[in-house]
C-alpha positions as CSV (number, residue, x, y, z in Angstrom):
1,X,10.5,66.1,16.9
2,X,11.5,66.9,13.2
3,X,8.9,67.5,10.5
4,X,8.7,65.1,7.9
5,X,9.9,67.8,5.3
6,X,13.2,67.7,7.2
7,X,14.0,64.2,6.7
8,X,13.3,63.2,3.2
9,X,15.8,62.7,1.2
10,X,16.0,65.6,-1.1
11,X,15.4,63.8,-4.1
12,X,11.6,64.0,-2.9
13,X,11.1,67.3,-3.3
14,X,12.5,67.4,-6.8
15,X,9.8,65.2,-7.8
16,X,7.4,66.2,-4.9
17,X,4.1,67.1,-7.6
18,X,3.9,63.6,-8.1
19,X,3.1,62.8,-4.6
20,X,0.9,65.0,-3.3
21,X,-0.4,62.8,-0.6
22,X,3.2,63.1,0.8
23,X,3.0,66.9,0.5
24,X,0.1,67.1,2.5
25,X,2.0,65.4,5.3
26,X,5.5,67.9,5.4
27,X,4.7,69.5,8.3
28,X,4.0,66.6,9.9
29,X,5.9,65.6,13.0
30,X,7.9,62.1,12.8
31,X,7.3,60.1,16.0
32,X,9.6,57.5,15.1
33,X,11.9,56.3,11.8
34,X,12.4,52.7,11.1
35,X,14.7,50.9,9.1
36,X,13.6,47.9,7.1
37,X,16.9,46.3,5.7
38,X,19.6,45.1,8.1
39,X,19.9,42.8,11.6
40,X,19.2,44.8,14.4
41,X,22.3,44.9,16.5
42,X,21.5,44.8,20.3
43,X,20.3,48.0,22.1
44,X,18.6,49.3,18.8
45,X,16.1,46.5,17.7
46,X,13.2,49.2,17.9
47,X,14.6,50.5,15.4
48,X,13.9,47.7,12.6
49,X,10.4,46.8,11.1
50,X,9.4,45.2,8.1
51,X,7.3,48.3,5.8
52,X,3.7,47.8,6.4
53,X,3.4,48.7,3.1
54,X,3.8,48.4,-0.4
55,X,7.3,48.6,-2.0
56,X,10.0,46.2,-2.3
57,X,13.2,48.4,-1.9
58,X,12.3,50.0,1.2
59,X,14.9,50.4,3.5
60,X,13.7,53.3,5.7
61,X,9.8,54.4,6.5
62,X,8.9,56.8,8.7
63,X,6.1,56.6,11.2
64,X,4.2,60.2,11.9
65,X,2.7,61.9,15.0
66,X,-1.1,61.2,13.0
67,X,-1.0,58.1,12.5
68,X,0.2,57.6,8.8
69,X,4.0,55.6,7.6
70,X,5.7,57.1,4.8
71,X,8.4,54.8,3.3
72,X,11.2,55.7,0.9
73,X,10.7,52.9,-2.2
74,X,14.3,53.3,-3.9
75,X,13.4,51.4,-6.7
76,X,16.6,50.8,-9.3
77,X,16.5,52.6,-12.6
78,X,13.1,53.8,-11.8
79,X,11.5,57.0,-10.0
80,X,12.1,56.5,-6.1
81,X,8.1,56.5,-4.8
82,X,7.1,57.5,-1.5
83,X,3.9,55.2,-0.5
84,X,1.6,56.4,2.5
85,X,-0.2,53.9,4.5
86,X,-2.3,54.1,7.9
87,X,0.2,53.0,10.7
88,X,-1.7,50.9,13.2
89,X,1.9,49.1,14.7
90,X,3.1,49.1,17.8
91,X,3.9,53.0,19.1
């Protein structure tokens, strides 16, 4: 399984300092990665969930081998946040 370092977009890590919850998680494994935009297509409907999170322009979240989500909130014209929740979804 990847790390979460190696599947954030790279833009994270040029603004990384401001998330330091997120930094604590890099070497993290990602169980699974969900998408939150879209109609699942048949054969892949695992792979869609609504964020359990905050964030409004989510449209991938990722869900990590310790339990915790971290979503990618692309926000327009605005800083893209990276919001950590406790995951307690379906596995």
């Amino acid at each position: 399984m990847p790390r979460l370092r190696q599947v954030l977009p790279d833009i994270f890590f040029d603004t990384s300092m401001s998330h330091p919850d997120v930094v604590s998680l890099l070497d993290v494994e990602v169980s699974e990665v969900k998408l939150n935009t879209g109609s699942p297509c048949d054969g892949h409907a695992a792979m869609f969930a609504d964020w359990p999170g905050v964030g409004n322009y989510v449209r991938q979240w990722y869900i990590l081998a310790n339990g915790k989500a971290v979503a990618v909130d692309e926000e327009p014209n605005r800083h893209w946040q990276f919001p950590v929740v406790d995951y307690e979804g379906p596995r």
